[in-house]
N, C-alpha and C positions, 0 to 999 in steps of 0.2 A: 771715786773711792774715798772713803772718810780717813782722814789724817788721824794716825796711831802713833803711840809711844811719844820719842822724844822730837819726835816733828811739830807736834804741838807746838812745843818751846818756843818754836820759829813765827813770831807774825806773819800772817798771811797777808799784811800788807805792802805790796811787793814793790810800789812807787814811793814808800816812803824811804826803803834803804837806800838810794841813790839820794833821796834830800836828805839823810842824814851824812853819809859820807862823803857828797861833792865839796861843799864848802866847808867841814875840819878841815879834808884834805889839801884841798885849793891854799887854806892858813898855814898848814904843815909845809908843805912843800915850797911856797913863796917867801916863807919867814929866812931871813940870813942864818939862824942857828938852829935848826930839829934839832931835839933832846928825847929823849926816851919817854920825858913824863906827857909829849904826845902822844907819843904810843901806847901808855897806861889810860890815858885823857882818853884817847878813842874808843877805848877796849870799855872805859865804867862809861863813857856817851850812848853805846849800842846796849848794853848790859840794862843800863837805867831805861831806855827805852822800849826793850822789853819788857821788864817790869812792870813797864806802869801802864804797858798797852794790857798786859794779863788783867792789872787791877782794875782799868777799865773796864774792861769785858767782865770781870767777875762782876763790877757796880749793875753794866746793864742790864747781865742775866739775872744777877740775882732780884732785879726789880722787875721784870718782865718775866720770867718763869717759874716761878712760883712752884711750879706743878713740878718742875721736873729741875730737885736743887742740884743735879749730877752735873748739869750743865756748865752752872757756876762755878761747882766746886771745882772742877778740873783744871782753872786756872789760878788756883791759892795756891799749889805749891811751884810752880813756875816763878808767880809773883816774885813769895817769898824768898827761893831760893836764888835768882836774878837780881833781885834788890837786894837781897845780904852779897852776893859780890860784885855787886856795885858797887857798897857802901865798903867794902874789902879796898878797891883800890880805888876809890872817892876821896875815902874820907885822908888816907897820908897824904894824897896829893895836896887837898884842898891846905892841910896843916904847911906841906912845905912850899905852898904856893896860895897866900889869901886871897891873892884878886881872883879866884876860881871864885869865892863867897859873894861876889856881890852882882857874877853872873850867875849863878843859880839864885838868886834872888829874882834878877831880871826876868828866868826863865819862866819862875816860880807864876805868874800869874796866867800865862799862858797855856799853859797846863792846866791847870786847872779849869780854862775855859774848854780845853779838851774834854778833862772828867766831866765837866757839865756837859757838855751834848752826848757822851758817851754815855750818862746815866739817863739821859732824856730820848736816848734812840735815833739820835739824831747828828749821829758820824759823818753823813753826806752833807751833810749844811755847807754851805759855799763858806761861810764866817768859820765851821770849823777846820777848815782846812788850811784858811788865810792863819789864823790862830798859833797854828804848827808849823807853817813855813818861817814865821820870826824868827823861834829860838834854832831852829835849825841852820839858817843861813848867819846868825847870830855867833854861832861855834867857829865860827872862820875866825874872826875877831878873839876871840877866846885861844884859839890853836897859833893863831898869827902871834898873839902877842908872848905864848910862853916859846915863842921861838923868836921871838928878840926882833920882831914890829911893831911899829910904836900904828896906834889906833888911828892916826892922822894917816896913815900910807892904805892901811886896811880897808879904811870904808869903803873905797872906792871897788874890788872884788868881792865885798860881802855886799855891796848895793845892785851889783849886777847878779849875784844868790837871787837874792830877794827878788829880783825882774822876773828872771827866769821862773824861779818853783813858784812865784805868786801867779806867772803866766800860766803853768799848767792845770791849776786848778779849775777856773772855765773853762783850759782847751780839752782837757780830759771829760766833762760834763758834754761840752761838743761831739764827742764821739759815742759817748755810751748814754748815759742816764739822759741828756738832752740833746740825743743827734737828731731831734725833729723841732727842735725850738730855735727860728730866726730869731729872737731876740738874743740867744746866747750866742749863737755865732757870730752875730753883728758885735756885741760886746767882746768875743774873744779877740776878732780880728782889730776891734779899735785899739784894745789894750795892747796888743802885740805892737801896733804901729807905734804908740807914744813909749813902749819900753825902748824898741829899737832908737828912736831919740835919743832919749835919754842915754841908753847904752854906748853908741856912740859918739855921747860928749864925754861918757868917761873913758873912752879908749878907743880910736877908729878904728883897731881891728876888732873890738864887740859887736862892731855891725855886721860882721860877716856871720858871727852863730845867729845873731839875734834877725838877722834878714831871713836865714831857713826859717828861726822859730815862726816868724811873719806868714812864709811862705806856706808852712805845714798847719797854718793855724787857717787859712785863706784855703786851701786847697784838699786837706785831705775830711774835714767833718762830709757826712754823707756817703761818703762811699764803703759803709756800711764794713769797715778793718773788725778785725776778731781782737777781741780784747789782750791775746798775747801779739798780734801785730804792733797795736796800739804799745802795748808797754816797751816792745823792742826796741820801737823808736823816738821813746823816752829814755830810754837808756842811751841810746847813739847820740842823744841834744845833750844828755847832762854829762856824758865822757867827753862831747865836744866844747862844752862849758870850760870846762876842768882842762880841757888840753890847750884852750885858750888864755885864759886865768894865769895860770902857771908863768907862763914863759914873759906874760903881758906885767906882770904887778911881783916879780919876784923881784925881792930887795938886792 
């Protein structure tokens, strides 16, 4: 059944809300002082990201359907209405909080490499997905420090973001779009191994999420999960991320 009215509004990309919200969160909650202007920071982070998924999608359509400008159009007032409150509770923050400016600077490129694949039809690209897990896992470090953690304590939970949501991007290609290609599962499962490494030099109890990630990356491509299977337990890895995170790297 075709999405109506203000359902729309909602990106249909359903593995991106868990990488947008694990690592703010993970920064929120481990920072020694939350303050409200996280909870503003969260609110224009989701806001802006819809925005700018609408204007993508408006770029693509309107490059590729020509015929039929309805398409496009129906994501301009989304865009714009999303992006003006953003830019509602963006832009005081940023004024009463400047080092916000030089992480939307950060972000600013990366993005962008999004609009390019998104104007080129080419959202599945493994690079653009790498692209979008940066500044997302990125936002820890951002949440962390307006809650009064210095970036030297942070990297260490926004490095393990970045393992994680950078892992899912081949293991989710393993299940759907390349669940018949050995060389992506050979790849997902090496990466998973040398994340698990690394994860557990920054924290020996990261080996315990990142040994399932291992596990589910080695065991379950091929056995042919339904795409809401598949996302369910993406969601069960990145709450287990977050439940680990927390208690591991809170100041």
């Amino acid at each position: 059944m075709p999405r109506t009215g203000r359902n729309t509004w909602l990106p249909d990309q359903h593995g991106a809300w868990a990488m947008l919200a694990v690592p703010f969160l993970a920064g929120t909650l481990s920072a020694p002082r939350p303050r409200w202007a996280q909870a503003a920071l969260f609110a224009a982070w989701l806001l802006g990201y819809a925005a700018v998924f609408h204007g993508q999608q408006w770029l693509r359509l309107h490059r590729i359907a020509r015929r039929r400008p309805d398409a496009a159009a129906r994501h301009v007032r989304p865009a714009l209405v999303l992006g003006a409150a953003c830019a509602a509770l963006g832009l005081p923050l940023a004024a009463a909080h400047p080092r916000l400016l030089p992480a939307a600077a950060a972000a600013a490129p990366f993005v962008a490499v999004n609009t390019w694949y998104a104007w080129r039809g080419r959202e599945r690209a493994p690079a653009n997905g790498l692209a979008a897990v940066v500044p997302a896992c990125g936002m820890l470090l951002v949440a962390a420090g307006l809650g009064g953690m210095p970036a030297a304590s942070a990297w260490r939970p926004a490095l393990a973001c970045l393992l994680y949501f950078a892992g899912t991007v081949p293991y989710v290609k393993t299940m759907i779009r390349e669940r018949n290609s050995r060389a992506y599962r050979r790849g997902s499962v090496a990466y998973h191994a040398a994340a698990l490494a690394v994860a557990a030099f920054l924290s020996p109890w990261l080996a315990i999420p990142f040994a399932a990630y291992l596990a589910r990356a080695a065991a379950l491509p091929g056995r042919a999960l339904k795409p809401p299977v598949v996302g369910a337990i993406e969601i069960a890895c990145s709450a287990a991320l977050l439940a680990t995170l927390v208690p591991v790297f809170s100041a």
